[in-house]
Steps between C-alpha positions, in 0.01 A plus 500: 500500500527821685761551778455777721830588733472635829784778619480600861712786579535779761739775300807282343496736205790374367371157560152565352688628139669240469254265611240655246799510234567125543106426429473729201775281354320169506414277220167456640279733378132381689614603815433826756688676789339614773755757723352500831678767687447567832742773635316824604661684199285495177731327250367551125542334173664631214300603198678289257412176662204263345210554789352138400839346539535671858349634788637693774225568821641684777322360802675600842249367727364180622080492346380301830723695787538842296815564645834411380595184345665242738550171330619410191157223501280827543658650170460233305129424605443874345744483210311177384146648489661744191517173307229454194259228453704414196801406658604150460805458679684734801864563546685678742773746382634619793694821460844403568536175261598431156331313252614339171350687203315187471404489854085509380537289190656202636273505849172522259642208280575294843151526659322447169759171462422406896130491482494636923418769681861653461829457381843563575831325364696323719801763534552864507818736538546622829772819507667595779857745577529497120490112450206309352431147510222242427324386793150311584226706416332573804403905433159566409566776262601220261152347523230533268160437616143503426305789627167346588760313756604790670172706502409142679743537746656797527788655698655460865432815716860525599859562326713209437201206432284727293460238198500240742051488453500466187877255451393272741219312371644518158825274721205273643321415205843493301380757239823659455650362156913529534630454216862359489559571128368852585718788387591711822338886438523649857845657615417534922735808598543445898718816554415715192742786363252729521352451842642193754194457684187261428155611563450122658867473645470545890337150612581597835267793512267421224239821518728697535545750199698774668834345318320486183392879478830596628721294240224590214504860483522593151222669336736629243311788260151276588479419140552165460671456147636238290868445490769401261518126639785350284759559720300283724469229279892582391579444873264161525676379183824516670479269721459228227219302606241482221274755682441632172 
């Protein structure tokens, strides 16, 4: 089965490396990466990465208001029309998380296994101030799902309910397969040591992206590269868990 991920970004160079770094490291090797980067700044992808395992689009402004992008729903609604017919299953691999080197192998054995529209196991890591712990998996970049369902449905227009469209039915119709034997892949950073604030963070003033460009200002040299990512994995290891 194919898995495409989804990577919305607006700069987070640092983010974006290792983000890209952590994918090229999977044990899943049917899968694609689509960067969608939306700062104003033309980010580009080094030469030395596999252009049919990734793709970065820089795409700064909305296609139906052609002016800036607002909402987080109004990126994704764009990012997703990048994704090929051939795509079985969607992920999201939001720029500030970490994933298990497994992250893609174990989510493609769990849907298969499930027989729904998506999967997700039961639990994921959720990091925070330099402590990690297992909680209830309630973050969507953890779930794997089918992407006739969300062509079907689609996005929110707004911030902090974007996946709620195509989530919600999925809730309804109980098409969600948790899996409680489920091996937890995603490491949620709320409060990362690269950048403290989330793109969906300020409930209070959900369209509001002024934060977001202000805290995500690094375009670095614009060439987004991969990284040495084992002192990542050195660091996840350390806290004993069985991330890896």
């Amino acid at each position: 089965m194919k898995v495409t991920a989804i990577m919305a970004t607006c700069g987070r160079h640092s983010l974006c490396e290792r983000s890209l770094s952590l994918f090229l490291n999977q044990t899943y090797s049917d899968c694609e990466l689509i960067i969608f980067q939306n700062s104003a700044i033309k980010q580009d992808l080094s030469p030395d990465v596999d252009r049919n395992a990734v793709r970065l689009i820089n795409q700064s402004i909305d296609s139906l208001t052609n002016s800036p992008y607002k909402t987080l729903g109004a990126i994704y609604r764009d990012a997703f029309r990048y994704i090929s017919d051939d795509t079985d299953i969607v992920i999201f691999w939001d720029d500030d998380d970490l994933f298990s080197k497994d992250h893609i192998e174990k989510g493609v054995d769990g849907f298969i296994r499930g027989g729904k529209k998506a999967y997700k196991p039961e639990y994921s890591y959720f990091r925070y101030d330099n402590n990690i712990s297992l909680e209830a998996n309630n973050m969507e970049p953890s779930i794997f799902v089918d992407r006739k369902h969300v062509s079907n449905f689609g996005f929110s227009e707004t911030t902090t309910d974007q996946h709620l469209n195509w989530l919600n039915p999925l809730l309804r119709d109980d098409d969600i397969f948790i899996d409680s034997n489920g091996k937890p892949t995603l490491i949620y950073n709320w409060g990362d040591d690269i950048f403290s604030f989330k793109t969906s963070a300020d409930c209070e003033n959900p369209e509001n992206f002024d934060n977001y460009r202000k805290y995500s200002f690094d375009h670095g040299d614009r060439i987004i590269s991969p990284i040495e990512i084992e002192a990542v994995y050195t660091m996840l290891s350390s806290y004993k868990i069985g991330i890896l």
